[in-house]
SEMIDO-131227 format. One record per residue (C-alpha): x, y, z; residue in one letter; residue number from 1. Coordinates in pm, whole numbers, plus 50000, padded with zeros to 5 digits. Example, Ala and Ser with C-alpha at 12.3 -4.5 7.8 and 13.67 -1.06 7.14 Angstrom:
ATOM  51230  49550  50780  A  1;
ATOM  51367  49894  50714  S  2;
END
This chain:
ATOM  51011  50093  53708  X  1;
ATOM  51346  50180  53524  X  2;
ATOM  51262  49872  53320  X  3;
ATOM  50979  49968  53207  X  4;
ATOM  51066  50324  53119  X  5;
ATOM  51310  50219  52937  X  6;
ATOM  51101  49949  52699  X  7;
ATOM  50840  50211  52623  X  8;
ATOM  51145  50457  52511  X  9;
ATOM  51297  50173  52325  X  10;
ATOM  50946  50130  52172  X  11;
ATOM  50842  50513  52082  X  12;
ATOM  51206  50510  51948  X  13;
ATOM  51130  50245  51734  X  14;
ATOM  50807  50345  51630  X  15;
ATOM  50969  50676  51512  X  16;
ATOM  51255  50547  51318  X  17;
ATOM  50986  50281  51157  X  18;
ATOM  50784  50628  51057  X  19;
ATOM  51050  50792  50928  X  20;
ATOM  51117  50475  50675  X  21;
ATOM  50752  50508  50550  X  22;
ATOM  50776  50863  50474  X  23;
ATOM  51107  50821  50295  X  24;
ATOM  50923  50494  50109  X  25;
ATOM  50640  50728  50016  X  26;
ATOM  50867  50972  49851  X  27;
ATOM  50994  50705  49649  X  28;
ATOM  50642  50706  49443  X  29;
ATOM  50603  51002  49186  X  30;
ATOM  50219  50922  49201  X  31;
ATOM  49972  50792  49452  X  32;
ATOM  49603  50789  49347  X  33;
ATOM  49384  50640  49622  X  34;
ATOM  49055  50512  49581  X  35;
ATOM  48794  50535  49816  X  36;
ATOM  48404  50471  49851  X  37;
ATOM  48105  50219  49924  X  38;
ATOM  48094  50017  49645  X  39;
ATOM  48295  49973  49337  X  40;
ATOM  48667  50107  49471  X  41;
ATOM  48822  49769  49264  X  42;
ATOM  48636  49805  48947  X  43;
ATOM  48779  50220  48953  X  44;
ATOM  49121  50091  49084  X  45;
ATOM  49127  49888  48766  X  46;
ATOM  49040  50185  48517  X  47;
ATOM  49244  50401  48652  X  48;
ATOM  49542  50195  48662  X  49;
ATOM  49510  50088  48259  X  50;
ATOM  49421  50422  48194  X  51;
ATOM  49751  50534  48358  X  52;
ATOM  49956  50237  48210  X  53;
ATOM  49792  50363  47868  X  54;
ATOM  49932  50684  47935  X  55;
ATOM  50276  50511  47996  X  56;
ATOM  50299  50541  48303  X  57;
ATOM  50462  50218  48493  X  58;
ATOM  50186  50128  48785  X  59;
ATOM  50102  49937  49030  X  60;
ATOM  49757  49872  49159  X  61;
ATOM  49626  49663  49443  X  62;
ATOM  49267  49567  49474  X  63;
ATOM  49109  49400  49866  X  64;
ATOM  48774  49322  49744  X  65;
ATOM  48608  48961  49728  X  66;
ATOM  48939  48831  49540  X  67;
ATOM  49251  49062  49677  X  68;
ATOM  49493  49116  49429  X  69;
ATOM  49792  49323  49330  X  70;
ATOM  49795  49421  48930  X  71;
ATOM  50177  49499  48833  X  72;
ATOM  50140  49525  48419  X  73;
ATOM  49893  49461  48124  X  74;
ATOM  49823  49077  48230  X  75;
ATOM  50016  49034  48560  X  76;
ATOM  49840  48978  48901  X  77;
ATOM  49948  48816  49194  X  78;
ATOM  49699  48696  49482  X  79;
ATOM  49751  48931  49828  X  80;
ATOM  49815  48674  50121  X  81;
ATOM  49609  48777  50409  X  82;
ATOM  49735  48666  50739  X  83;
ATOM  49504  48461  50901  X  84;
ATOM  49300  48287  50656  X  85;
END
């Protein structure tokens, strides 16, 4: 029983800490613009990220549809590995 008390402490602990590193992550980022919808979320993504980068602003965008990609400047994109296929 003491066991197992302590691994779920040991794991709420860690879950906390790993929180608290995703928060202070998030802060890092002046912007965050978040798409959302049904249909067309990585056609938007794209405008708004060149339409930010046009504004000089330094972005980074990251598309999930058919072809998931993340956009990092003017011509660079990198393929998103999915785990599991």
């Amino acid at each position: 029983m003491f066991l197992l008390l302590l691994l779920v402490l040991i794991f709420v602990g860690w879950g906390i800490v790993e929180y608290q590193l995703h928060l202070r992550n998030l802060r890092t980022i002046p912007i965050r613009v978040q798409v959302n919808g049904t249909r067309g979320k990585s056609s938007v993504t794209r405008l708004i990220a060149a339409g930010l980068r046009a504004g000089g602003y330094r972005v980074v965008a990251k598309v999930t549809g058919t072809k998931p990609r993340f956009i990092i400047g003017d011509d660079e994109e990198y393929p998103v590995r999915r785990l599991g296929k």
